[in-house]
C-alpha positions in Angstrom: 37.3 9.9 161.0 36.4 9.2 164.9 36.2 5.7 164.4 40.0 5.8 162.7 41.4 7.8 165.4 39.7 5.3 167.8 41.6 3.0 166.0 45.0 4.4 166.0 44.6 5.2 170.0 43.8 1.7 170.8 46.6 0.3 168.5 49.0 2.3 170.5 47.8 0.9 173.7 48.2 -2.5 172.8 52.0 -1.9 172.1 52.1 0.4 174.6 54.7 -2.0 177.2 57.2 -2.5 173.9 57.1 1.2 173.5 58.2 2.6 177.0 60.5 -0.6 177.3 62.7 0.4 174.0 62.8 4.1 175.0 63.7 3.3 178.6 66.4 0.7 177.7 64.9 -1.9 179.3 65.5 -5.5 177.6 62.0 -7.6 176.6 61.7 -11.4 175.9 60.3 -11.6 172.4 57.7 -12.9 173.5 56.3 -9.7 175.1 56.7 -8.1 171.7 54.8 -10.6 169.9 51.9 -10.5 172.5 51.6 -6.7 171.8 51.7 -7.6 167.3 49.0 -10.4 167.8 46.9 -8.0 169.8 47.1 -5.3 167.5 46.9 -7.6 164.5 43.3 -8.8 166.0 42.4 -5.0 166.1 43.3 -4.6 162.8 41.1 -7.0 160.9 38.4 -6.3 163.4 38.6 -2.9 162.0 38.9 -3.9 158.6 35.7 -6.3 159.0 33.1 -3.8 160.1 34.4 -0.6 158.3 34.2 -2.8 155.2 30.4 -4.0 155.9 28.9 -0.8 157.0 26.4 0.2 155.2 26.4 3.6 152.8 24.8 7.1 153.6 21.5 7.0 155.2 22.3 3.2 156.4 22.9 1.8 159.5 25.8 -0.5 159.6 26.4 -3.5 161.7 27.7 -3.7 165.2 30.3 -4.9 166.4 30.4 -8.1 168.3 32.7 -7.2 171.2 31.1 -4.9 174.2 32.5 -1.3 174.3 33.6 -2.7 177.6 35.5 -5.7 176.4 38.6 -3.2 174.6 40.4 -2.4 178.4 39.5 -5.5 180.0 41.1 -6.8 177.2 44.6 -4.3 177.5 44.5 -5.1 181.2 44.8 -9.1 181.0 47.5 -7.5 177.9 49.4 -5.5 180.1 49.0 -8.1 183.1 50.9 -10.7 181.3 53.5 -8.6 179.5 54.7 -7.4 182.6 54.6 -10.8 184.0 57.3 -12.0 181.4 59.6 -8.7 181.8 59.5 -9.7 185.4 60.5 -13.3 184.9 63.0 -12.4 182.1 64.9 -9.8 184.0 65.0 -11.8 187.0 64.4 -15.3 186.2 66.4 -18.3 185.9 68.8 -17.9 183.3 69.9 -20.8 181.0 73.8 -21.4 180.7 75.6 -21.4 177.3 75.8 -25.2 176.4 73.2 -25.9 179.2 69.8 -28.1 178.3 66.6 -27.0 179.9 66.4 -30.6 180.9 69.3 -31.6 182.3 71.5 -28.7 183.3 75.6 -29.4 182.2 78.3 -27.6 183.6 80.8 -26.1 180.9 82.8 -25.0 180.0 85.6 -26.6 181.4 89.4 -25.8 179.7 89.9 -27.5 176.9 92.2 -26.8 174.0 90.5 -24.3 172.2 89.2 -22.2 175.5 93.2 -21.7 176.3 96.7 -20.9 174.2 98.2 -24.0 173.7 101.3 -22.5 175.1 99.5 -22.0 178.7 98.3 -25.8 178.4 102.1 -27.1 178.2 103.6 -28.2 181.5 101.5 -26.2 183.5 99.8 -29.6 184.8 96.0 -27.9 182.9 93.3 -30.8 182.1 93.0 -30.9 178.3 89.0 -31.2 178.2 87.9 -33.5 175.2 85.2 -31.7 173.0 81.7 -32.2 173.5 79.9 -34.9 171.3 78.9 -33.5 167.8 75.2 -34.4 168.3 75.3 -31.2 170.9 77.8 -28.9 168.8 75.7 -27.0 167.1 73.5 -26.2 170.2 76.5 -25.0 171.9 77.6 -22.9 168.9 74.1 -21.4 168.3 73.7 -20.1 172.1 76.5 -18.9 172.0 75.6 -16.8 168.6 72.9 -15.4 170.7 74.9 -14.8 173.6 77.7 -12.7 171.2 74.3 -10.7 169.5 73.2 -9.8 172.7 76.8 -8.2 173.6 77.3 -6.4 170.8 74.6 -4.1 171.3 76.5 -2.1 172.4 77.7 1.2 169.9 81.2 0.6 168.7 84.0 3.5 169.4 85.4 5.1 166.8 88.9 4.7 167.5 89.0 0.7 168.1 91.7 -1.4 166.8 91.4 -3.0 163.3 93.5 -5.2 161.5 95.6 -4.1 158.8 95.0 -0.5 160.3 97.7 1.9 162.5 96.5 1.9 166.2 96.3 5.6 167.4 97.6 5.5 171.0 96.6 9.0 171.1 93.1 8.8 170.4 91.1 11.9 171.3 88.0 10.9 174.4 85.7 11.4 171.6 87.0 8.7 169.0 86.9 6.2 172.3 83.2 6.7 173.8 80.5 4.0 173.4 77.5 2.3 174.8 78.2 -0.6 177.3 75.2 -2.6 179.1 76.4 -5.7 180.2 79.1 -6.9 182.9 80.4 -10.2 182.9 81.4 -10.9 186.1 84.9 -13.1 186.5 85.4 -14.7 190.4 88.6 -17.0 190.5 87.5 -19.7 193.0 90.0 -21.8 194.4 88.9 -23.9 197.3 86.3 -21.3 198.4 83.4 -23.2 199.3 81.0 -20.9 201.0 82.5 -18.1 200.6 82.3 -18.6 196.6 78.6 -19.1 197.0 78.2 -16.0 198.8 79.8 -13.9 196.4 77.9 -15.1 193.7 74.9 -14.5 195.3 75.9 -10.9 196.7 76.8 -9.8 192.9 73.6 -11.7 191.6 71.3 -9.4 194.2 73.1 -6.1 193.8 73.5 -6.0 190.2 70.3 -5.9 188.0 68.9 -8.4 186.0 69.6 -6.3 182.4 73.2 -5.8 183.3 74.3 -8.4 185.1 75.1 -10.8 181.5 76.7 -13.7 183.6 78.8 -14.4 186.4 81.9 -16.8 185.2 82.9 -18.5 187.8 86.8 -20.6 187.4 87.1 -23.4 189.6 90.8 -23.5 189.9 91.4 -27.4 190.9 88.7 -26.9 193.9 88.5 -30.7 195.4 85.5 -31.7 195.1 84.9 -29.7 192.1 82.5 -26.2 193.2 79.8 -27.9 190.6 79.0 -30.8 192.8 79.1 -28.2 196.5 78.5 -25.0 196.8 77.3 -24.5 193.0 75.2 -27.3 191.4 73.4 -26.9 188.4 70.5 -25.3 189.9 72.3 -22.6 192.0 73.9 -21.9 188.1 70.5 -21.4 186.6 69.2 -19.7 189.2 72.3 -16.9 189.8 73.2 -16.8 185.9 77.1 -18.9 186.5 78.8 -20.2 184.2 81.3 -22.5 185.3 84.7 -23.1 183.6 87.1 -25.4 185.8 90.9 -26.2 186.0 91.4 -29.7 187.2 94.8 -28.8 188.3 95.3 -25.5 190.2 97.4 -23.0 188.4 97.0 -19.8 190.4 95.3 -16.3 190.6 96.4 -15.7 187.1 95.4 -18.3 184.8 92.1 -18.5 186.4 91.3 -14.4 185.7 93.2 -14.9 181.9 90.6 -18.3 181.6 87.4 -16.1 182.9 88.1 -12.9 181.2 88.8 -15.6 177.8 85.3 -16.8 178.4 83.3 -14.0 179.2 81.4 -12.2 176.5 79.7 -9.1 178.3 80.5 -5.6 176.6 82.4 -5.2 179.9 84.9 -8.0 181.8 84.9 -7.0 185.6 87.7 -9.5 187.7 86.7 -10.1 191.3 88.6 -12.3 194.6 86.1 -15.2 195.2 85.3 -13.3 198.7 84.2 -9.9 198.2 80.5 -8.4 198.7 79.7 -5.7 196.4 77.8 -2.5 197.3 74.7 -0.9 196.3 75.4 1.0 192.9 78.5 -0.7 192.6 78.1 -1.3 188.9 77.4 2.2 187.8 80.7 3.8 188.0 81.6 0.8 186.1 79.1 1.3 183.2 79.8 5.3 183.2 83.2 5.6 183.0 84.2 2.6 180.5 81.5 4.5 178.2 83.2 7.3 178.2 86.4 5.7 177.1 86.3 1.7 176.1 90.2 1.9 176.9 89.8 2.4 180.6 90.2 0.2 183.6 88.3 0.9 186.4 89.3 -0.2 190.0 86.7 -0.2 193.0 86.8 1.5 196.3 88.0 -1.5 198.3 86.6 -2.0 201.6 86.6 -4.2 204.7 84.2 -7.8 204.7 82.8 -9.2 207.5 82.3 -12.9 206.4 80.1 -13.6 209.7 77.9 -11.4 208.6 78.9 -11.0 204.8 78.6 -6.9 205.1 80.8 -4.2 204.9 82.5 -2.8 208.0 82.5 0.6 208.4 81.1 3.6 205.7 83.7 3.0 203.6 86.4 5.5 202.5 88.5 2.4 200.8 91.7 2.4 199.3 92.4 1.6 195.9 95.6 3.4 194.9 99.0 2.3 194.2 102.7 3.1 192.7 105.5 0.7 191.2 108.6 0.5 192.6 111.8 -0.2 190.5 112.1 -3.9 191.8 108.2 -4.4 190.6 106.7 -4.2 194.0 103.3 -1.7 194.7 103.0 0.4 197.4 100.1 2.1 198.4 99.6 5.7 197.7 99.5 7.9 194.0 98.1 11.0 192.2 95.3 13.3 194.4 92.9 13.2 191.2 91.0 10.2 189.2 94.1 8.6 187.8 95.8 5.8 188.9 99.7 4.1 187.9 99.0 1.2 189.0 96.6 -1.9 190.8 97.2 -3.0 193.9 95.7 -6.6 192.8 92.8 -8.5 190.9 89.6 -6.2 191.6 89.3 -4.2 188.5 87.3 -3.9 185.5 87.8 -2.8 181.6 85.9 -3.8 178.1 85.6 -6.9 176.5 87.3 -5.4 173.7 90.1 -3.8 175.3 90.0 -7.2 177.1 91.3 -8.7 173.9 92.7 -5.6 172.1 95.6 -5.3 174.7 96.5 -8.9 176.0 94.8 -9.5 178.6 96.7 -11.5 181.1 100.6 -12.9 180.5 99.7 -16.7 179.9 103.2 -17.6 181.2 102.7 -16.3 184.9 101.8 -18.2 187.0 100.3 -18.5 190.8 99.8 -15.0 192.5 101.7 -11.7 192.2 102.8 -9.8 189.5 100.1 -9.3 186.7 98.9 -6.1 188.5 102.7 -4.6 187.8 102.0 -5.9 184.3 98.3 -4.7 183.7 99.1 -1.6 186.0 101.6 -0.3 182.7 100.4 -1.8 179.8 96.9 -0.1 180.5 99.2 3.4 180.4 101.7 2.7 177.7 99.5 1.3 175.3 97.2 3.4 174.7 94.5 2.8 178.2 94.1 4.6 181.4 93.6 3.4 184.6 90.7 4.8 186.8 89.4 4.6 190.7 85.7 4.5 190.6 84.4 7.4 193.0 81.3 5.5 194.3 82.0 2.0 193.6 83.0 0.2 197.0 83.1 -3.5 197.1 83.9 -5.1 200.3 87.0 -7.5 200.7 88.0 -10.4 202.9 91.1 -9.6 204.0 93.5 -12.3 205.2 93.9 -11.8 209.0 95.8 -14.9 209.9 92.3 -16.0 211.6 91.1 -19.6 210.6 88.4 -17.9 208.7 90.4 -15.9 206.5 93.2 -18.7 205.8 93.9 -19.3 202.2 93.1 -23.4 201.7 94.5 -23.5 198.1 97.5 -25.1 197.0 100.5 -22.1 196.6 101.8 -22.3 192.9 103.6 -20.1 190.6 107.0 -18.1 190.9 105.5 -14.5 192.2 109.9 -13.1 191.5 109.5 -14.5 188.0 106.3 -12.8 187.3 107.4 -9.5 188.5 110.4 -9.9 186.0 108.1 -10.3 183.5 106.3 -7.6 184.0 109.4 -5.4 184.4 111.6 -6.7 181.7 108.0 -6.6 179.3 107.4 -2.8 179.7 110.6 -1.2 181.5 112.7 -1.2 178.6 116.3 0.0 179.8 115.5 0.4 183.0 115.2 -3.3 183.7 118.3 -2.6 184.4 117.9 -1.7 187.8 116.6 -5.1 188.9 120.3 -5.9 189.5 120.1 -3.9 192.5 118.2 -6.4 194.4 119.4 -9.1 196.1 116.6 -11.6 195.1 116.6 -10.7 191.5 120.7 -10.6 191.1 120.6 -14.1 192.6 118.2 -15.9 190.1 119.6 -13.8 187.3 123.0 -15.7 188.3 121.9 -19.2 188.9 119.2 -19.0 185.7 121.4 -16.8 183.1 120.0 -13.5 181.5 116.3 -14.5 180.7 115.9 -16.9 183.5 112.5 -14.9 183.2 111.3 -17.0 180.2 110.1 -16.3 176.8 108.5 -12.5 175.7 107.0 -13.0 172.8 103.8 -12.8 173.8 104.5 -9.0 174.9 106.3 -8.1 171.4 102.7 -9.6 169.9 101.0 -6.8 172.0 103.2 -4.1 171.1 103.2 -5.5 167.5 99.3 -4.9 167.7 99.2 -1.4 169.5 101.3 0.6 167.3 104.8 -0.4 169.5 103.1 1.0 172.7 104.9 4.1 174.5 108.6 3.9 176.5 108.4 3.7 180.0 109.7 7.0 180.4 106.2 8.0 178.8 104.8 6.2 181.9 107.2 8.1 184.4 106.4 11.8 182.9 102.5 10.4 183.2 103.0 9.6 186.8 105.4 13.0 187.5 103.5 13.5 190.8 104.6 10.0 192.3 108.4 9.9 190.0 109.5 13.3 189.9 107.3 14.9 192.8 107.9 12.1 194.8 111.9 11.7 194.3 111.3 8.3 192.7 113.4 9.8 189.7 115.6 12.0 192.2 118.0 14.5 191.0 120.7 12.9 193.1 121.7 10.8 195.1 124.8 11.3 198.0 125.5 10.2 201.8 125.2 11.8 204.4 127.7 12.5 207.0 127.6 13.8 210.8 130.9 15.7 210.7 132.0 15.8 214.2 132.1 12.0 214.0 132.9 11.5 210.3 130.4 8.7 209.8 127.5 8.5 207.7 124.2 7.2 208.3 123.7 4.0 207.3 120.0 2.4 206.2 119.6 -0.9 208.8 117.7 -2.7 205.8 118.4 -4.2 202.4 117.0 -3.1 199.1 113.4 -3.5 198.1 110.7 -3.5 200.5 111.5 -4.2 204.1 109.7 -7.4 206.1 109.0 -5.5 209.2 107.9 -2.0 207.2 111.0 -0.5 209.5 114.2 0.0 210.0 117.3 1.6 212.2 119.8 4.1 211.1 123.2 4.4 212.5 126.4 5.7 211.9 129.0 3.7 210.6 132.4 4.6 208.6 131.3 6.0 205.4 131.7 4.0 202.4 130.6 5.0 198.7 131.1 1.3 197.4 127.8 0.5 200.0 124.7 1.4 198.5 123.3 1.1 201.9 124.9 4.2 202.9 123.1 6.3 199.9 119.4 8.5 200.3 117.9 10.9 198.1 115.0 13.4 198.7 111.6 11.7 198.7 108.0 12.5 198.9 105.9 15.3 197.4 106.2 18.6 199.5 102.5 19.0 199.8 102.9 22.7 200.4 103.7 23.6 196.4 103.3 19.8 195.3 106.8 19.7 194.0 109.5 17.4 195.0 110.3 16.7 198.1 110.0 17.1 201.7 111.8 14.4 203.6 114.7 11.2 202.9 114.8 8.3 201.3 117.0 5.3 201.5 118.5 4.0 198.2 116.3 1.4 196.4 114.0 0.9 199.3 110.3 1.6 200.6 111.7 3.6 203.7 111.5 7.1 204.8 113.3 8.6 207.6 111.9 9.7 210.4 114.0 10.5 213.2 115.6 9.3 216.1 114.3 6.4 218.0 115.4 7.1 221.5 118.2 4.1 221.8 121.0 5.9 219.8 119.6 5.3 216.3 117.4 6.8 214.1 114.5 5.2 211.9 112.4 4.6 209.0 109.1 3.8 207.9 107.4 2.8 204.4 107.1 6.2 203.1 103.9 8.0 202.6 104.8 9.2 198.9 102.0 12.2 198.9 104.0 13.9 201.8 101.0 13.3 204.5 102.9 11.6 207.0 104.1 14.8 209.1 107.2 12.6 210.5 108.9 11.9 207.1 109.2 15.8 207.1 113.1 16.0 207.3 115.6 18.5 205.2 119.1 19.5 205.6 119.7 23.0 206.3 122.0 25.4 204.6 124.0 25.5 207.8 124.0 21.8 207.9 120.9 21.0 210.7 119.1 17.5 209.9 115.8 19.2 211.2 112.6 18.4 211.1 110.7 21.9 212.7 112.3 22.8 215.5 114.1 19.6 216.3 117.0 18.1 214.5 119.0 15.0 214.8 122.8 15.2 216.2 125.2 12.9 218.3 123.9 11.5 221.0 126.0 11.2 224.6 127.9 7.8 223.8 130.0 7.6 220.8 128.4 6.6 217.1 125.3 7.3 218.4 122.7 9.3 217.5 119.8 11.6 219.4 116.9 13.3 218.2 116.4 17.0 220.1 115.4 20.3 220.0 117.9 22.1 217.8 119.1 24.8 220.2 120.0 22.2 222.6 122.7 21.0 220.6 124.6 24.6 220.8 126.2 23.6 224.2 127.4 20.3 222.4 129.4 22.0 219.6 126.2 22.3 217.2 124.9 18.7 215.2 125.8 19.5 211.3 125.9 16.9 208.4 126.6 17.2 204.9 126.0 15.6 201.6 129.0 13.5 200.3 129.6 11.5 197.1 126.8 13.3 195.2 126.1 11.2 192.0 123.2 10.9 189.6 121.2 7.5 188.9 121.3 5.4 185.9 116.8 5.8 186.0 117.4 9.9 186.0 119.6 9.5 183.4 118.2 7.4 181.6 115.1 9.5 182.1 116.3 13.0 180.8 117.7 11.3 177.9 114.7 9.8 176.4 113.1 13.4 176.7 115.9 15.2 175.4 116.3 13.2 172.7 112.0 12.1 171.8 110.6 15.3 172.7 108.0 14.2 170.4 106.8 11.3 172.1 106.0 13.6 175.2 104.8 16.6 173.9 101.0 16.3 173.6 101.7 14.1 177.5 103.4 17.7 178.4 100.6 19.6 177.4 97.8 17.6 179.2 100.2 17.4 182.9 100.4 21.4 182.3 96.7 21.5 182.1 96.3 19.3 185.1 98.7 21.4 187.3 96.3 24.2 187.0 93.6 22.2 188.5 95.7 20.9 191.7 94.3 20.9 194.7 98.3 21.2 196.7 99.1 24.0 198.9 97.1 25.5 202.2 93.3 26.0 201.5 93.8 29.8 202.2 95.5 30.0 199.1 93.3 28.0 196.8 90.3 29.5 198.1 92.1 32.9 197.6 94.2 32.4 194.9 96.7 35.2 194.4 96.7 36.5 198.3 100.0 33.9 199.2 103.3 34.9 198.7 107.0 33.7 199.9 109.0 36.2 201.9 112.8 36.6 200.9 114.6 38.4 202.9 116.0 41.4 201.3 119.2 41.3 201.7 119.7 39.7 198.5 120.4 36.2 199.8 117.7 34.6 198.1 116.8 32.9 201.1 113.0 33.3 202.6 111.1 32.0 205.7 110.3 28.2 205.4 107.7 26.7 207.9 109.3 27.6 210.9 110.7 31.3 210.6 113.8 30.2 209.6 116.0 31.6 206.5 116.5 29.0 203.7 118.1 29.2 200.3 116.2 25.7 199.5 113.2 27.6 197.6 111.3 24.3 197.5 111.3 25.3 201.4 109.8 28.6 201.5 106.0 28.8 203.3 103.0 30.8 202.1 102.1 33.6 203.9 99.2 36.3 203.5 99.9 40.0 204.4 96.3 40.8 206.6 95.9 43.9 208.2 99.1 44.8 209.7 100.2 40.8 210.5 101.9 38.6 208.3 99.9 35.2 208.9 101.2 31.4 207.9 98.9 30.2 205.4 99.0 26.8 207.0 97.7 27.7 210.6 97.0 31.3 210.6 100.0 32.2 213.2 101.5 35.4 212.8 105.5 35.8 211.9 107.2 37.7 215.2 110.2 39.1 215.5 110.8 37.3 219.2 111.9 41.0 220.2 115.3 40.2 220.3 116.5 42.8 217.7 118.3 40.5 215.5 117.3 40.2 211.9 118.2 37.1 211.1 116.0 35.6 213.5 111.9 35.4 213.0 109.0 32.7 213.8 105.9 31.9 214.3 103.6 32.5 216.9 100.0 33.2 218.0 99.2 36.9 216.8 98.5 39.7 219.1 98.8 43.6 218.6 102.3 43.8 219.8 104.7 45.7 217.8 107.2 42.5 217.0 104.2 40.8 215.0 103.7 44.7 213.2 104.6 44.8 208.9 103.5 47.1 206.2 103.4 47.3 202.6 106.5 49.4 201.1 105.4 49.1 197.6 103.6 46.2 195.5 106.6 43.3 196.3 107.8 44.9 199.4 106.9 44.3 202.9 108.9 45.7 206.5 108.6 45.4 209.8 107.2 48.3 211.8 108.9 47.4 215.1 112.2 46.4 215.9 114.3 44.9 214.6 113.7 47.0 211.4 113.7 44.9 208.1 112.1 44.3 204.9 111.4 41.5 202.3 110.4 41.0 198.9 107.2 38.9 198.5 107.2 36.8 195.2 104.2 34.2 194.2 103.8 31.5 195.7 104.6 28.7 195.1 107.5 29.7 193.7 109.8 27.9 191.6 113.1 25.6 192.6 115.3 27.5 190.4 
């Protein structure tokens, strides 16, 4: 019995490095497992041998003819060389799919089969001939292995099969699986260097076992990146494949030919001059595994390509919103989620890859297929995530000789946002015609100067029909409805000592200098120049809105400008930019604070000032005029009053996420229950916004916190005052002190007066409370 335990032990020895490698995860080379069988094989008819020849009771049998020594010299040279080959396999040079050992061929390039014919046609692509026969099947059994070694992964429950419905609601269970390879995809057009650098930053910070490939598209690069930057030895050594367009066709087609070609469980799209961090490729990994639908989008960060590091710690953007003329802007929700992409750095499944499209094969160039990607992702049945602790570094273009783009400008960037707007927008499309650019090409190129969608229809075919993009808005209610995107009107607005209305400087869609004037001009409701709506979240409740917003524009009031105007910036959509706080009193004050806008000296002008220093001038009030509602909010509030079905599990999941957000004060969400609004008990309605003041605009009343005797703003911890001047329509802010004008108590559980004079009381309700 000794000498078969002695066995056992040393059989488990010899496969000890197999062992710890499977329950590890770690990938072996065959070889290293058939090292550990011959060894133990060797063990086993040794065993056999002497316990066969031994002699019977009372004999002594024969000895063995290795040492008792020889057995761990024997698992150390084992062990030695195992290691040795999981060294060299995980970071070893790695032969190319349709590459010889011998002489190393660069492949593939585009040929008919790699790319839709319909991409091919007029679109100036080289039409690759097929390799010789003789080295077919070589090609087609790498490639075999290449496909086994992908699918390792475990297969969600929930994926698309043919003949069966799609489930676009598929619970985060049914969509979980096992991912352990990235493909990486860099579009290289003319990057020289800078394409050799990224290969090698992505090859060095991503390990051997994930790292599948890197599939690098030479998009019409002259000479070709194979014979420069990345010859057949750089592509063994840094695992690249090469696919190459001989004629450039853009951004586009050169991702939609990567992603084609890549066949890692996941497809991760890179610019051909970024530097990828440490860990980059784990929030990748994590959070596609926990839903194989998901698109993941990196911290973007700043390059320097002197030194080919990132500048700064980080803290990158990655963020974005559509506009209705198909244009992102930066800025969305405060949680994980995102609406949209703000360009090619993202990452998603193989099989989602393929599942939901991937790129349109009919745009073209640059611009556009984030707009498209951004709401397909959401309405068919995907999600769209910003990876916490992924940061890859970026060269941005400066306008420096270094950062100059040096390939040749194709495509139609207008004609591939209409695509993506006229795919997925449904009705709303509609609005397009409210942009100059669009109206004209609509004119000169007839209603679907846009081009063919059947390749969309194929998709939604596929994915069950996909969701309305009124789905997408409700998704997104924090940057549409929050954010006055989908406002509940529009109207001018008037100065009424003048008569004129303020008219927005710029045109519609985003502006070229990211500002413009205001002035006031004769009102006129045929000028859609002339029309703003509320904008931006109110970050004090997180409901909409706390400033202006010019009519089918990027552009946010914020005040005067000191030469008789007033301007605007690109608004800051999550209310953080404290300028764009403006609102229009009850009594008709444009005020942001304690300053408000008014006329200024000379006629049809206009002066930003503190608001009591227009009470010698007459007083500055402006009201709304022409109040209408938009065709999106109409369109809007009829799909959910008449498909209450399609948002009603949506409905339940944004209620669940309200209760986890992260708006208002931090006094009140570290002491939840302690803020209330004070209205003013007169029975008004009104209560004290930010300022002291008495509005009837609920969306404007400010949290306060009854402590001790003082009533303090949540905000900043001042203390409301009476300013001792006995009238009781007048209150503020100020620094607190143990004088009787800053002196309440509680009358009852929703009641609070003042103890000094001027003597008055106010109800307290919740906060926030509601707009209604």
């Amino acid at each position: 019995m000794a000498g078969f335990a002695t066995f056992v032990l040393r059989v488990v020895f010899l496969c000890a490095v197999p062992l710890v490698a499977a329950v590890v995860g770690v990938e072996l080379d065959t070889s290293v497992v058939v090292l550990s069988v011959v060894a133990a094989i060797f063990e086993v008819v040794l065993f056999s041998f002497f316990s066969g020849t031994s002699g019977g009771k009372g004999k002594k049998g024969r000895h063995s003819i290795r040492p008792p020594q020889f057995f761990p010299l024997q698992v150390g040279l084992l062990y030695c060389l195992q290691l040795w080959l999981v060294m060299l396999h995980i970071h070893g040079p790695t032969q190319d799919v349709g590459q010889s050992a011998e002489v190393p061929v660069q492949r593939p390039r585009v040929s008919s089969e790699d790319v839709p014919l319909e991409r091919l046609a007029g679109e100036g692509l080289a039409v690759v001939e097929q390799q010789p026969e003789a080295g077919k099947e070589e090609v087609q059994l790498a490639q075999v292995r290449v496909d086994e070694a992908a699918g390792d992964a475990e297969e969600p429950i929930a994926r698309y099969i043919e003949g069966q419905p799609f489930d676009l609601d598929a619970p985060l269970e049914k969509l979980k699986w096992k991912p352990k390879t990235i493909s990486v995809v860099l579009p290289c057009a003319e990057e020289r260097d800078y394409a050799f650098k990224t290969v090698k930053s992505f090859f060095e910070m991503t390990p051997g076992h994930v790292l599948h490939e890197i599939v690098v598209v030479d998009d019409g690069s002259n000479p070709p990146l194979a014979e420069t930057h990345l010859k057949p030895d750089v592509q063994l050594k840094y695992k690249v494949k090469i696919c190459r367009h001989d004629t450039t066709v853009g951004l586009i087609g050169a991702k939609k030919t990567g992603g084609d070609a890549a066949s890692g469980d996941i497809v991760a799209f890179f610019d051909c001059h970024v530097a990828p961090q440490k860990g980059w490729y784990e929030d990748f990994l994590r959070l596609i595994g926990q839903n194989y639908r998901r698109m993941v989008v990196p911290q973007i960060t700043a390059l320097n390509v002197d030194t080919w590091k990132q500048e700064g710690s980080g803290g990158g953007m990655s963020k974005c919103y559509v506009t209705w003329d198909g244009d992102f802007k930066w800025g969305g929700p405060d949680d994980m989620y995102m609406g949209m992409l703000s360009g090619g750095l993202a990452g998603m499944s193989k099989r989602w890859w393929d599942e939901s499209g991937g790129f349109d094969g009919a745009m073209l160039g640059w611009g556009g297929e984030n707009i498209d990607q951004g709401v397909r992702m959401w309405v068919c049945g995907g999600e769209i995530v910003a990876a916490p602790n992924a940061q890859v570094a970026h060269m941005w273009r400066t306008g420096s000789a270094k950062t100059n783009a040096r390939y040749k400008h194709v495509g139609d960037t207008l004609r591939n946002r209409a695509r993506a707007i006229f795919a997925w927008n449904g009705e709303y499309a509609q609005k397009l015609d409210a942009y100059q650019d669009f109206a004209n090409r609509k004119q000169n190129g007839g209603d679907n100067w846009y081009g063919d969608m059947d390749t969309f229809q194929k998709v939604k075919d596929r994915l069950n029909g996909c969701r309305p993009f009124s789905w997408y808005l409700r998704r997104f209610k924090s940057v549409y409805e929050d954010g006055g995107l989908v406002p509940q009107d529009m109207f001018m607005i008037r100065e009424e000592k003048s008569g004129k209305c303020l008219l927005f400087g710029g045109r519609a869609g985003t502006s070229g200098a990211g500002k413009e004037t205001v002035k006031l001009q004769n009102c006129n409701p045929s000028n859609d120049r002339f029309y703003w709506h509320l904008g931006n979240v109110n970050r004090k409740n997180g409901a909409c809105c706390s400033g202006f917003r010019a009519w089918n524009s990027e552009q946010c009031f914020e005040g005067g400008n000191g030469r008789g105007q007033a301007r605007t910036g690109i608004c800051e959509i999550t209310g953080r930019n404290d300028q764009q706080t403006w609102r229009l009193t009850d009594d008709g004050q444009l005020r942001h604070r304690d300053r408000c806008m008014g006329p200024g000296d000379a006629a049809d002008t206009l002066q930003e000032a503190p608001c009591v220093s227009f009470r010698s001038k007459g007083g500055a009030r402006f009201t709304k005029q022409e109040v209408k509602l938009p065709i999106e909010t109409e369109l809007y509030r009829r799909d959910q009053r008449e498909h209450p079905e399609v948002f009603k599990l949506l409905n339940e999941r944004l209620a669940e996420m309200e209760k986890k957000s992260t708006m208002g004060p931090e006094a009140c969400r570290k002491n939840p229950g302690t803020c209330v609004a004070f209205m003013y008990g007169d029975g008004s309605g009104r209560c004290l916004d930010d300022t002291g003041l008495l509005v009837a605009d609920r969306t404007s009343c400010d949290p306060v916190r009854l402590v001790g005797t003082h009533v303090q703003r949540a905000e900043t911890n001042d203390c409301l005052d009476s300013w001792s001047d006995n009238d009781p329509e007048t209150w503020g802010f100020y620094g607190c002190h143990d004088g009787d004008n800053q002196k309440f108590k509680a009358d009852g559980p929703s009641r609070v007066c003042s103890m000094g004079q001027p003597i008055a009381c106010f109800g307290t309700q919740p906060w926030p409370v509601t707009s209604r």
